[in-house]
LUMRODREN-38836 format. One record per residue (C-alpha): residue in one letter; x, y, z. Coordinates in Angstrom, 1 decimal, padded with zeros to 4 digits. Layout:
<atom resn="a" X="X" Y="Y" Z="Z"/>
...
! end
This chain:
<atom resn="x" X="076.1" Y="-038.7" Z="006.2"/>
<atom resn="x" X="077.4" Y="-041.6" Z="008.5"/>
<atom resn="x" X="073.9" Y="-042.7" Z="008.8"/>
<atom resn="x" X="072.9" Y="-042.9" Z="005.0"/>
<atom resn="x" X="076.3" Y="-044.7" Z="004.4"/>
<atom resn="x" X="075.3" Y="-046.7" Z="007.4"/>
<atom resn="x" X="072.2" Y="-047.3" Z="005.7"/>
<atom resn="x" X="073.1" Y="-048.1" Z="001.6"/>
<atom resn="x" X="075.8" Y="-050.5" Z="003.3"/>
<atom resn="x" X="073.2" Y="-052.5" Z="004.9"/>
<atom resn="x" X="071.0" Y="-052.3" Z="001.6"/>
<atom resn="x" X="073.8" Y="-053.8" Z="-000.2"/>
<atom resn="x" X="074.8" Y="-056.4" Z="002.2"/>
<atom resn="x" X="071.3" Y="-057.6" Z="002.3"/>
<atom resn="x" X="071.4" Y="-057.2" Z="-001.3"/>
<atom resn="x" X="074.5" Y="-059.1" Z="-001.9"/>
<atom resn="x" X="073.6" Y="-062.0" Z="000.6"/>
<atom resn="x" X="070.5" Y="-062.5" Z="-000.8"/>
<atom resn="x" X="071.5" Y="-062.8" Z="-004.4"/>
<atom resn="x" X="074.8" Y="-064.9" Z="-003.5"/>
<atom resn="x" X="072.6" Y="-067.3" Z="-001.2"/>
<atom resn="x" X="070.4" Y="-068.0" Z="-003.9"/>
<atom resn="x" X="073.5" Y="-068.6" Z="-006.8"/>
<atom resn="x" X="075.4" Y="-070.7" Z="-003.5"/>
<atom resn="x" X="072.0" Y="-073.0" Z="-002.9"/>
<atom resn="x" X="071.2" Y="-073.2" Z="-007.2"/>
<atom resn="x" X="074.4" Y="-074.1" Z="-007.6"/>
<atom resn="x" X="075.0" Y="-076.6" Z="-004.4"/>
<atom resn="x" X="071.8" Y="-078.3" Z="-005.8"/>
<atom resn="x" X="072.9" Y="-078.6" Z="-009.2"/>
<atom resn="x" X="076.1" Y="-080.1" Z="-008.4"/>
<atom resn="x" X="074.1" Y="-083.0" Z="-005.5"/>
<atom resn="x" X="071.4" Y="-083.6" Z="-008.4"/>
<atom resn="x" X="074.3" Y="-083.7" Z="-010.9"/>
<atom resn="x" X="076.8" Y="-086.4" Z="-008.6"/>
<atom resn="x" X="073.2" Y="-088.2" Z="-008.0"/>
<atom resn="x" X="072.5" Y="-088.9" Z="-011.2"/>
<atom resn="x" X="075.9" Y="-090.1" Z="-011.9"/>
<atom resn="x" X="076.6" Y="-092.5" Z="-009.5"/>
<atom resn="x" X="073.1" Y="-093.6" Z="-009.9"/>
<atom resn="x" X="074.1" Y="-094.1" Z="-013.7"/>
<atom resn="x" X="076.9" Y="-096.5" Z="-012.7"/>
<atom resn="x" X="074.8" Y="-098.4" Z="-010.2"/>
<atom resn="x" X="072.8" Y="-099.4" Z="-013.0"/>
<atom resn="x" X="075.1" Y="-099.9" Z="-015.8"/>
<atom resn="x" X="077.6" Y="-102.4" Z="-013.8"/>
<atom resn="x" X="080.5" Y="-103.4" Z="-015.8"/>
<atom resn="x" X="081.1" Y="-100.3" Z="-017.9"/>
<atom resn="x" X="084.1" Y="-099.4" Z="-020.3"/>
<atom resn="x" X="086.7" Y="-097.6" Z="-018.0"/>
<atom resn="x" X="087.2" Y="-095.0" Z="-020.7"/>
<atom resn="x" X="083.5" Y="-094.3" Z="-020.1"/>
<atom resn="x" X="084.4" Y="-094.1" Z="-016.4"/>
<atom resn="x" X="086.7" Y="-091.6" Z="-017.3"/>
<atom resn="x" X="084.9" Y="-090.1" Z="-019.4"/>
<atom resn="x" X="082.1" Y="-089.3" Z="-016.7"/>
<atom resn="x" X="085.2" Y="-088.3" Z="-013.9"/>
<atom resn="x" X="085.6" Y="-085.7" Z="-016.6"/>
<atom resn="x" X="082.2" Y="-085.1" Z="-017.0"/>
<atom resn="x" X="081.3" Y="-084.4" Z="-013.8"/>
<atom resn="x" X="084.7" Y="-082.3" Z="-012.8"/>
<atom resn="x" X="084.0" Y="-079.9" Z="-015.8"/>
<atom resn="x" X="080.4" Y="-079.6" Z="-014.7"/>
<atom resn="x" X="081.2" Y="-078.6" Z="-011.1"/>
<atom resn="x" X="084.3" Y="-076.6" Z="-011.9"/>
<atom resn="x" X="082.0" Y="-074.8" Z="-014.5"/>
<atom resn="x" X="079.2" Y="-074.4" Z="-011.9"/>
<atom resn="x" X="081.7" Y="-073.3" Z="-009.7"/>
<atom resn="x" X="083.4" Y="-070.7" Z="-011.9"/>
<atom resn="x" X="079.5" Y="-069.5" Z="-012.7"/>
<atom resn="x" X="078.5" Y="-068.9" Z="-009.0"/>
<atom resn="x" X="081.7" Y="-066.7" Z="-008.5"/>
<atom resn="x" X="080.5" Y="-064.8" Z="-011.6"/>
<atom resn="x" X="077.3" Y="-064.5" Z="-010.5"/>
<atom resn="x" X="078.0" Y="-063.5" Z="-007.0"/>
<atom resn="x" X="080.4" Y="-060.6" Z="-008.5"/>
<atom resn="x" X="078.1" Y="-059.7" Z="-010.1"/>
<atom resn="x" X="075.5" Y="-059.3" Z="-007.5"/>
<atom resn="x" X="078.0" Y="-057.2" Z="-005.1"/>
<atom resn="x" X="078.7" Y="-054.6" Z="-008.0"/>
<atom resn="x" X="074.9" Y="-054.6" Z="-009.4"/>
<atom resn="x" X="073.5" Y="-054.3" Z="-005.2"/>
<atom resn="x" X="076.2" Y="-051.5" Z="-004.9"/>
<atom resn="x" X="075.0" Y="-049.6" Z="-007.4"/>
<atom resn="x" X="071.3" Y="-050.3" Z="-007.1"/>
<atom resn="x" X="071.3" Y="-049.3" Z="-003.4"/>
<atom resn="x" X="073.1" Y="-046.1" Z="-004.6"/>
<atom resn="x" X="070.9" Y="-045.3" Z="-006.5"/>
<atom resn="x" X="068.4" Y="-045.5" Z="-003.8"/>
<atom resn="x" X="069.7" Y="-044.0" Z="-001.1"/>
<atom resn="x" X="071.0" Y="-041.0" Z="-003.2"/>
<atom resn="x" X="067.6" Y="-038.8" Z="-003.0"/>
<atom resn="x" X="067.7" Y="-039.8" Z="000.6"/>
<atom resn="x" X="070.8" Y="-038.3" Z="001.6"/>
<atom resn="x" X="069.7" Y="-035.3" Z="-000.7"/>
<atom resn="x" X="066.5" Y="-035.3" Z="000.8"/>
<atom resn="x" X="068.7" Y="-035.1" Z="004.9"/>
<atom resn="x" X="070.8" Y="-032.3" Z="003.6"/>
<atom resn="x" X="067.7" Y="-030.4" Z="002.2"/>
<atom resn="x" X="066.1" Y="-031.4" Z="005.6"/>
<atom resn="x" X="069.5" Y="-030.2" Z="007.5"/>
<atom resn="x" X="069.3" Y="-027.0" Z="005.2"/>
<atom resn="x" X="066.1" Y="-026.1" Z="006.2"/>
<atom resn="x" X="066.5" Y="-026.3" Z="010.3"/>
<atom resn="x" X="069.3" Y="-023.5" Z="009.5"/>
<atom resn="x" X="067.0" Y="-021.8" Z="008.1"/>
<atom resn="x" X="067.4" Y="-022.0" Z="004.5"/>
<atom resn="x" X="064.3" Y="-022.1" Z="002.9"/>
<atom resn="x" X="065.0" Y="-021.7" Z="-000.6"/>
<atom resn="x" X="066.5" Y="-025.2" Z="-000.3"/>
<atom resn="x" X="064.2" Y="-027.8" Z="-002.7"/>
<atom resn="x" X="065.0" Y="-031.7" Z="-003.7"/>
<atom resn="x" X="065.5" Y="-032.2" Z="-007.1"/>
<atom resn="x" X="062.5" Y="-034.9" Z="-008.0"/>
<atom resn="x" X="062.8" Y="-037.3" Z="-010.8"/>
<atom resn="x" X="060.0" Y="-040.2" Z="-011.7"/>
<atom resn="x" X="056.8" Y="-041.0" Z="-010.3"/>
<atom resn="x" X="057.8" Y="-043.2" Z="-007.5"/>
<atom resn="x" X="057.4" Y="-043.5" Z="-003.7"/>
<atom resn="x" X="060.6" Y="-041.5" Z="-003.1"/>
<atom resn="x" X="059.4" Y="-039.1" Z="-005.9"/>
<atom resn="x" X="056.0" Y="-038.5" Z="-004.0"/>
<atom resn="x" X="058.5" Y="-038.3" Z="-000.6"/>
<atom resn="x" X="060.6" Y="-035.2" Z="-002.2"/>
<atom resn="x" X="057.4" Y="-033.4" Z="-003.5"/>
<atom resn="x" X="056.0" Y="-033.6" Z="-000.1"/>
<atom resn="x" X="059.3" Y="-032.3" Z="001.8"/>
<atom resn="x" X="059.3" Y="-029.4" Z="-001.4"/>
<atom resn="x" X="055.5" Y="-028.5" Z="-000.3"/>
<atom resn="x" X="056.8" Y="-028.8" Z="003.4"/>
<atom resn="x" X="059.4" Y="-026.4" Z="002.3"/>
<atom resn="x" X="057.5" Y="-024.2" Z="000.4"/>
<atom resn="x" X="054.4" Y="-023.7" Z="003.0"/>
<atom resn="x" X="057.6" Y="-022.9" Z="005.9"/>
<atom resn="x" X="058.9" Y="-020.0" Z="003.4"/>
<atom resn="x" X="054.9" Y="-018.8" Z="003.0"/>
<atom resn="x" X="054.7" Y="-018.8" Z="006.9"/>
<atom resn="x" X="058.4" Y="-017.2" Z="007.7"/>
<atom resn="x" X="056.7" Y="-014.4" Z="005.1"/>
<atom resn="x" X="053.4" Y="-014.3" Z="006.9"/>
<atom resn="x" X="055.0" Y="-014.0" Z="010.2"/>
<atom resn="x" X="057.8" Y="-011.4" Z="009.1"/>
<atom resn="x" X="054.7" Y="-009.1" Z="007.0"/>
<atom resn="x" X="052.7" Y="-009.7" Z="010.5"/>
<atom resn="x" X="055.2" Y="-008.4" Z="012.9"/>
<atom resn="x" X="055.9" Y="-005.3" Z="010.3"/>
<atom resn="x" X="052.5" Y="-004.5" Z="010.1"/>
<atom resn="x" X="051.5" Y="-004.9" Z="013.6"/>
<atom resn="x" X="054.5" Y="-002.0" Z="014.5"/>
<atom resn="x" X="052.9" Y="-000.2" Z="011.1"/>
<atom resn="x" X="049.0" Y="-000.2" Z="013.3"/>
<atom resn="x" X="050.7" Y="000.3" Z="016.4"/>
<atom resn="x" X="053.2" Y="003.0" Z="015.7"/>
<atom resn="x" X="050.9" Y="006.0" Z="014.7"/>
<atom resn="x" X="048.4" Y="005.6" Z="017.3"/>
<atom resn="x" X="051.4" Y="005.8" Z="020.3"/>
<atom resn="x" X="053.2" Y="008.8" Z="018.4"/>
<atom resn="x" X="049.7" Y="010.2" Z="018.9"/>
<atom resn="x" X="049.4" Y="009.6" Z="022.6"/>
<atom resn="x" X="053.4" Y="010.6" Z="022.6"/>
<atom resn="x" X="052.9" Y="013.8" Z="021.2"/>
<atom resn="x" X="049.5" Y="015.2" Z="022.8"/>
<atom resn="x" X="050.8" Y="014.0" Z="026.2"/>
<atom resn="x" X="054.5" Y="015.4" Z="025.7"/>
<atom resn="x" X="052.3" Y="018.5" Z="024.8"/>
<atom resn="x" X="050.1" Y="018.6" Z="027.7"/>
<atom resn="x" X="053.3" Y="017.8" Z="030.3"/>
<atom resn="x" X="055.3" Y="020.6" Z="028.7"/>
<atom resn="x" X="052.4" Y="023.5" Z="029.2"/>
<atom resn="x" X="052.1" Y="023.9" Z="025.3"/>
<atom resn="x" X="048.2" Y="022.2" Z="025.5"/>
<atom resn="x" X="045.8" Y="022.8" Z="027.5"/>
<atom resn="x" X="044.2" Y="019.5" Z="028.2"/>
<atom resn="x" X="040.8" Y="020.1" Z="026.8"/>
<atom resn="x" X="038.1" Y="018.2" Z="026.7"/>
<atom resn="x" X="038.5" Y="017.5" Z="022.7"/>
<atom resn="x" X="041.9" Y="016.9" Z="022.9"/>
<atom resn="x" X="041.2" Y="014.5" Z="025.7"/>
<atom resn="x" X="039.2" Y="012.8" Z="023.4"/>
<atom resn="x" X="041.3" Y="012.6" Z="021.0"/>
<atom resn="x" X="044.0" Y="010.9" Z="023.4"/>
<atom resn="x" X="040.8" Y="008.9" Z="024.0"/>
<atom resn="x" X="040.0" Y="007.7" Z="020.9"/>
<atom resn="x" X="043.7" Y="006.7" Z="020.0"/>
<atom resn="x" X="043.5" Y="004.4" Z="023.0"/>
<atom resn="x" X="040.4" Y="002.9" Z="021.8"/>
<atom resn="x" X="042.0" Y="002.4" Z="018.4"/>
<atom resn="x" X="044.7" Y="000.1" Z="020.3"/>
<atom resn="x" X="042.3" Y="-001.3" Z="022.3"/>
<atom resn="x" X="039.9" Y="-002.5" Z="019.3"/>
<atom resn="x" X="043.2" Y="-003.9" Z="017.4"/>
<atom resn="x" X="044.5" Y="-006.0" Z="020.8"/>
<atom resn="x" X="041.0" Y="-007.1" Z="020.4"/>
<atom resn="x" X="040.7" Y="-008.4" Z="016.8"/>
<atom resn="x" X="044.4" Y="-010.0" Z="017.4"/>
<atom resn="x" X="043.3" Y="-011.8" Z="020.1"/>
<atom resn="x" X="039.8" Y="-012.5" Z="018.2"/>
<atom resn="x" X="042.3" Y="-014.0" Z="015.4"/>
<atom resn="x" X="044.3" Y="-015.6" Z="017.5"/>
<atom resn="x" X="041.9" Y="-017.7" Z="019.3"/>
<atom resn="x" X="040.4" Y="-018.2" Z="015.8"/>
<atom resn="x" X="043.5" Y="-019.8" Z="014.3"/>
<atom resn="x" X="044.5" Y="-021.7" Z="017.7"/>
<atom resn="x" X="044.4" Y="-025.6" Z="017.0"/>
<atom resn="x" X="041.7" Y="-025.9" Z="020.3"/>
<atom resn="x" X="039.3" Y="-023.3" Z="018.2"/>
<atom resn="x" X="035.8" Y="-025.1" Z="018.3"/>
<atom resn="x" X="032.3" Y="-024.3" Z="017.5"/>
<atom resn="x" X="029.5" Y="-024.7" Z="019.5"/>
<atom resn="x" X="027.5" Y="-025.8" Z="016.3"/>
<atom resn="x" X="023.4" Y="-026.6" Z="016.5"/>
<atom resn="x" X="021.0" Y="-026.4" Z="013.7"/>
<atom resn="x" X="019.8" Y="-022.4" Z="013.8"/>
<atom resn="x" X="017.2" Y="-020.2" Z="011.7"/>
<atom resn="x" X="019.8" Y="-018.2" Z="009.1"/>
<atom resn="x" X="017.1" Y="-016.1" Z="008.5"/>
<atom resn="x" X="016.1" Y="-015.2" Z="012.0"/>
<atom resn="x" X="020.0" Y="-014.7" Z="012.8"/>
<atom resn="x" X="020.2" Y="-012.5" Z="009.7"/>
<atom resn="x" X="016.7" Y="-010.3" Z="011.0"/>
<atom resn="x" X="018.6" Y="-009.9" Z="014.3"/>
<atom resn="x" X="021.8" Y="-009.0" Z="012.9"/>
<atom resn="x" X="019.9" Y="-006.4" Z="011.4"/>
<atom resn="x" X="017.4" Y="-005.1" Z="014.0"/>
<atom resn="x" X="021.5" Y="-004.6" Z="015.8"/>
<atom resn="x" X="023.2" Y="-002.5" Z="013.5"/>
<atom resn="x" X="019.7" Y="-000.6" Z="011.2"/>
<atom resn="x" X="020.1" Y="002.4" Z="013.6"/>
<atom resn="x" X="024.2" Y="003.4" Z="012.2"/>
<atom resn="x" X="022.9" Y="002.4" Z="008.5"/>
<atom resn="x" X="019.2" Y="005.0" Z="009.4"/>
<atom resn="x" X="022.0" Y="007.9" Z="010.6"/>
<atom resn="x" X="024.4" Y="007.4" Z="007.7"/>
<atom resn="x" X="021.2" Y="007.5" Z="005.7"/>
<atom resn="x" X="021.6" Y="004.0" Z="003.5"/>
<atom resn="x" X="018.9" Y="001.9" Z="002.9"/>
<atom resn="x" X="019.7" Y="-001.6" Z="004.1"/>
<atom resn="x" X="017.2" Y="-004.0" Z="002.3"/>
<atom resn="x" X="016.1" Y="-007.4" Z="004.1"/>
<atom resn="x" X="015.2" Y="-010.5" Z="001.5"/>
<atom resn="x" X="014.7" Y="-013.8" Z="003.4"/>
<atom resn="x" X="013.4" Y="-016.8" Z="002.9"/>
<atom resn="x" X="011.5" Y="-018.5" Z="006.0"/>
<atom resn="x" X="012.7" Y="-020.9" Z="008.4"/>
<atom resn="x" X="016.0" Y="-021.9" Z="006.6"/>
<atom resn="x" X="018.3" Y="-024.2" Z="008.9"/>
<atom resn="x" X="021.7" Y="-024.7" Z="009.1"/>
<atom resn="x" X="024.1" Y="-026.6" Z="011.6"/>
<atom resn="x" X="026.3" Y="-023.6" Z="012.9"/>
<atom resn="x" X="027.4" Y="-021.7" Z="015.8"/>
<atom resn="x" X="024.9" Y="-018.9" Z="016.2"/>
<atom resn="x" X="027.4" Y="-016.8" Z="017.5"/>
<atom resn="x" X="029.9" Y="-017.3" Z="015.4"/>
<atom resn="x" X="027.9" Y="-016.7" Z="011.7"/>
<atom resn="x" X="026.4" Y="-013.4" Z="013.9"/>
<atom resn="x" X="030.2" Y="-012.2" Z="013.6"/>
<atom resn="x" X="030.5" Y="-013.2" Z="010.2"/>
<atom resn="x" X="027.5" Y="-010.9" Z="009.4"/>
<atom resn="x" X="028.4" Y="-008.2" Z="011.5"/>
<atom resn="x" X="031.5" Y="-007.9" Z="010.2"/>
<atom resn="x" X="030.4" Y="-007.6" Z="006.4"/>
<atom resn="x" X="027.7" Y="-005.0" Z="007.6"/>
<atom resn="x" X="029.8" Y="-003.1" Z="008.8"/>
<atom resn="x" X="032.0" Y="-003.2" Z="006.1"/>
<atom resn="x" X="029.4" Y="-002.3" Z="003.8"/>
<atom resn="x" X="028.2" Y="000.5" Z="006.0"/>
<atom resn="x" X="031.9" Y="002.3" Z="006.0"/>
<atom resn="x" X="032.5" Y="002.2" Z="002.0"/>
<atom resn="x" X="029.1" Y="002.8" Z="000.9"/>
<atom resn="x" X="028.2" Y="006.5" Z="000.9"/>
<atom resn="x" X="025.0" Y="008.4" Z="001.8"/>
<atom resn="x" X="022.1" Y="007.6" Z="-000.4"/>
<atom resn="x" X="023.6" Y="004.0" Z="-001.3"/>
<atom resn="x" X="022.2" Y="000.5" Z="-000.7"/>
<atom resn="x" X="023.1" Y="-002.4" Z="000.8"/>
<atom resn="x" X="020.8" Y="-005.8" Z="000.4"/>
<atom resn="x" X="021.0" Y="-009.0" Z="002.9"/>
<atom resn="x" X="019.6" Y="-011.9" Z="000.8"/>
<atom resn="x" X="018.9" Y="-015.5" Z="002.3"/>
<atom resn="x" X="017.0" Y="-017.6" Z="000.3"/>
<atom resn="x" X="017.0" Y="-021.9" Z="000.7"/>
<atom resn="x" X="018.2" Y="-023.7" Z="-002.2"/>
<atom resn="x" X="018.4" Y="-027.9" Z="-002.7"/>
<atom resn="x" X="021.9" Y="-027.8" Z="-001.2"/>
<atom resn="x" X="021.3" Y="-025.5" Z="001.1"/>
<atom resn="x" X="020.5" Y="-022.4" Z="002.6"/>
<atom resn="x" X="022.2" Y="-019.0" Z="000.6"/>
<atom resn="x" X="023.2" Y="-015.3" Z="002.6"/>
<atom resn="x" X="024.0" Y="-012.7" Z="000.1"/>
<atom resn="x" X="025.4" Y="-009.0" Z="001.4"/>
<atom resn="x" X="025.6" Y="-006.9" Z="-001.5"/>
<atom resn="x" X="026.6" Y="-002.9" Z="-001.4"/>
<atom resn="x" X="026.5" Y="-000.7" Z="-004.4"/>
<atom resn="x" X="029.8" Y="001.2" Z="-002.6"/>
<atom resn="x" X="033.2" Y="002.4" Z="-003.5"/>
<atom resn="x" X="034.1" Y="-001.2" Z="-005.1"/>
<atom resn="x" X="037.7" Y="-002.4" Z="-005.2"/>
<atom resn="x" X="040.2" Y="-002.9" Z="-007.8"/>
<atom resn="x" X="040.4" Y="-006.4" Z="-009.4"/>
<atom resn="x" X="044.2" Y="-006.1" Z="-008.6"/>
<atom resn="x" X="043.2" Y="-005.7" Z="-004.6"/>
<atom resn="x" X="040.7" Y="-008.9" Z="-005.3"/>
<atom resn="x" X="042.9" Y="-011.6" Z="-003.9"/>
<atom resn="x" X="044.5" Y="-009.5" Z="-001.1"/>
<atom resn="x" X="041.8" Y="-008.0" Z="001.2"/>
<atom resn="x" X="041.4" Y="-011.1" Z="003.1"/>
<atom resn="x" X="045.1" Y="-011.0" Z="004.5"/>
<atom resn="x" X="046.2" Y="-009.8" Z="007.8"/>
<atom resn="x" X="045.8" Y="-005.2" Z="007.9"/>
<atom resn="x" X="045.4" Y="-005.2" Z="004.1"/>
<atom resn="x" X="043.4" Y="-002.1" Z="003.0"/>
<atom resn="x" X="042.5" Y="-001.3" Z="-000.4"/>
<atom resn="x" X="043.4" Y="002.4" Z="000.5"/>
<atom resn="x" X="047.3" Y="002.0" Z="-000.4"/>
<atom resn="x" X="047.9" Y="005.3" Z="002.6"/>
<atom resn="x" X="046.2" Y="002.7" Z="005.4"/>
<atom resn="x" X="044.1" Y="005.4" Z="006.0"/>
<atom resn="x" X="042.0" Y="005.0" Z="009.2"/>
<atom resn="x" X="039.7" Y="007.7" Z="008.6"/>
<atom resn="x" X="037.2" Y="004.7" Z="007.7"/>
<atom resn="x" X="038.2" Y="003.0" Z="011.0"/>
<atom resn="x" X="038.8" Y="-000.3" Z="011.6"/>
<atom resn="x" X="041.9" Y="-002.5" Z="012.5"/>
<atom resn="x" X="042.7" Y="-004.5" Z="008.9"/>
<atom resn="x" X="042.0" Y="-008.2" Z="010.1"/>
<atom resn="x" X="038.2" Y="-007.9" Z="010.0"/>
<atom resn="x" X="037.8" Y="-010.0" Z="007.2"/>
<atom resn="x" X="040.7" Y="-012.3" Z="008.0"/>
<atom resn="x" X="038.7" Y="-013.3" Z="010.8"/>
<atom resn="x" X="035.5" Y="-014.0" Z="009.0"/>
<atom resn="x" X="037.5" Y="-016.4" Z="006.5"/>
<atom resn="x" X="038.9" Y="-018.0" Z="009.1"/>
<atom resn="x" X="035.5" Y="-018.7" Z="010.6"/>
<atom resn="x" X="033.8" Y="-019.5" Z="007.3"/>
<atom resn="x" X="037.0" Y="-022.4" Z="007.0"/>
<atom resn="x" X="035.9" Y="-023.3" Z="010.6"/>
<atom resn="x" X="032.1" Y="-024.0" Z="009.5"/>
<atom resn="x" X="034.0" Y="-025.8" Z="006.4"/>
<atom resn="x" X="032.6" Y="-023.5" Z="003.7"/>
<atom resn="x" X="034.2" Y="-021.0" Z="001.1"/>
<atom resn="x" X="034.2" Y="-017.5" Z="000.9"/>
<atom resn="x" X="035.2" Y="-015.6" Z="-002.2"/>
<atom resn="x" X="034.7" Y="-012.1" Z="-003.1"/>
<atom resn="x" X="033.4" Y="-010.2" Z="-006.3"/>
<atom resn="x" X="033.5" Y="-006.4" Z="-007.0"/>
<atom resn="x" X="034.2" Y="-003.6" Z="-010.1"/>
<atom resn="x" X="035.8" Y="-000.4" Z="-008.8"/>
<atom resn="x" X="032.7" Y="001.9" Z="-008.4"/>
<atom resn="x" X="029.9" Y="-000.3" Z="-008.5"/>
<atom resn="x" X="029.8" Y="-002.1" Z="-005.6"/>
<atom resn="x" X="031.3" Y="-005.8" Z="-004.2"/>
<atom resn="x" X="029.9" Y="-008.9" Z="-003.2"/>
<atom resn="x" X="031.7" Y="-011.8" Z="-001.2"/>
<atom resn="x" X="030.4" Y="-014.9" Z="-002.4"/>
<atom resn="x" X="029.5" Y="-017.9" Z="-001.6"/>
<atom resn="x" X="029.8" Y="-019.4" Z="002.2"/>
<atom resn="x" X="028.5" Y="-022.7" Z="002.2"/>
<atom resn="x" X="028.0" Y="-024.8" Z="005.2"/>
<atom resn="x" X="029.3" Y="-028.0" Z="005.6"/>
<atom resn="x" X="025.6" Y="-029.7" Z="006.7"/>
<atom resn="x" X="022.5" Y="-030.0" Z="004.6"/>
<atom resn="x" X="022.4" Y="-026.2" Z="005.1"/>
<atom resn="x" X="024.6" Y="-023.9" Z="003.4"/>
<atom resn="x" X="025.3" Y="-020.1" Z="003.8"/>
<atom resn="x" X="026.1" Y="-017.8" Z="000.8"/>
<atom resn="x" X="027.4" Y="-014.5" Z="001.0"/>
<atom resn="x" X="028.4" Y="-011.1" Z="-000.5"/>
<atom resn="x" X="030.8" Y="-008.0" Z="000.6"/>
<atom resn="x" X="034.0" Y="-006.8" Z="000.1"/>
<atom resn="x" X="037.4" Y="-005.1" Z="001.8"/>
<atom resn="x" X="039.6" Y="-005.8" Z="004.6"/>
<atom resn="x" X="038.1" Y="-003.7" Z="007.7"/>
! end
């Protein structure tokens, strides 16, 4: 507080010295020109009436004592008028530091009360975004340390249990229930994976090694990779490309991005179902469509299954596998190539993500659904 006081103090002393400098100078003037004027008046009228002599003594003492008299007004004036004008200013200010000082304690439901559309207006709607994105993150962060001792939890009392199991001569350590053990490691393993996948995904240094590509030859090898899983589970995975259409990206990178949505669509689409891969070259750009005719997902789920170990399935079942950040990965990739993603789906009829366009003369377009 000593520093805002500090600081309207100094506004009001500036305040104050510049409007009782001008009324002092105005007023010094008008008394020189007035004195001038009248001796000058004398000069050239030689031999005038004393009582007109008098009468201009008077003259002129009124006129200074009144200009006098008006400059002490006026300077009164200014100090009560800068006082509270520089109030007035540095009152969001100080709210502003004690909002600030309320939010390094970690108050975050702290905001500025904001009142016209000036520059200090504009300040104390930025510090309430500030404010506001801090709270979002303190949430992201608490929901992403509960849920990573949620994914962690069941696979360790898993290993806890079969190995307390084997070391107490109650199992015999078979080769299934070695594989079990097995696959619950694997499960840890995989989600260390994606966190570290996300990680480096989100890190400010995250770069892409972009270069103009073939989307539909990435899209005919991303298929010729995963047909096999799609031929066992018996779904047809339709192919619709376009020839030769390029984009600037990181081959790599969109080669995740479509992994990662054919996969998805091979877990929640059953036996007998289809998936299509569409890429097709429009004016803006180039288009990739993943479509399923699956399990769909409830409109409520819509806006939630690209956050961090969502699952549509409310019991985070993991008989469907995966870790719950697939897709949070993909968005964040699809930001890094500066497109959007959005998702469209009715429960029981299938889903489509939408729309991934690229940020060159290319664009990418796509379909598909639920957190992995």
């Amino acid at each position: 507080m000593k520093k805002f006081k500090g600081l309207r103090m100094r506004l009001a002393l500036a305040c104050i010295g510049i409007a009782s400098g001008t009324v002092f100078i105005a007023s010094l003037f008008f008394i020189l020109a007035t004195d001038y004027h009248l001796t000058l008046y004398h000069k050239q009228l030689p031999g005038i009436d004393p009582r007109a002599a008098h009468l201009d003594y008077h003259f002129q003492q009124a006129m200074i004592q009144s200009t006098l008299l008006t400059a002490f007004g006026a300077m009164v004036l200014a100090v009560l008028v800068s006082l509270y004008v520089t109030k007035r200013i540095t009152a969001p200010l100080i709210e502003m530091r004690q909002v600030a000082e309320q939010i390094t304690k970690g108050c975050l439901k702290t905001r500025v009360s904001v009142q016209g559309e000036d520059e200090l207006s504009d300040l104390g709607q930025a510090l309430n975004h500030l404010t506001e994105e801090l709270e979002k993150q303190e949430s992201l962060r608490k929901n992403l340390t509960s849920d990573i001792a949620h994914e962690l939890r069941t696979p360790l009392a898993t290993l806890r249990s079969h190995l307390a199991a084997f070391q107490d001569g109650i199992w015999i350590p078979t080769p299934e229930r070695l594989h079990s053990c097995y696959e619950e490691i694997e499960r840890l393993t995989h989600l260390v994976k994606d966190l570290e996948q996300l990680t480096h995904v989100e890190s400010p240094g995250f770069t892409l090694n972009r270069k103009e590509e073939d989307l539909a030859e990435i899209v005919r090898q991303g298929v010729r990779t995963i047909q096999a899983a799609y031929v066992q589970k018996g779904i047809d995975l339709e192919v619709k490309v376009d020839d030769a259409v390029r984009v600037n990206v990181d081959r790599k990178r969109v080669m995740q991005i479509l992994m990662n949505l054919l996969s998805n669509s091979l877990k929640f689409t059953n036996s007998g179902g289809k998936v299509a891969v569409e890429v097709k070259e429009e004016t803006t750009g180039g288009m990739l469509v993943v479509s399923d005719n699956g399990a769909g997902i409830p409109l409520s789920d819509l806006p939630k299954v690209f956050e961090r170990f969502y699952r549509v399935d409310k019991s985070r079942s993991r008989d469907l596998g995966g870790s719950g950040i697939g897709l949070t990965i993909v968005k964040k990739l699809v930001e890094a190539h500066e497109g959007k993603l959005w998702i469209e789906s009715r429960e029981g009829e299938g889903t489509t993500v939408s729309d991934f366009s690229l940020f060159t003369r290319k664009s990418i377009k796509r379909k598909n659904y639920d957190a992995d």
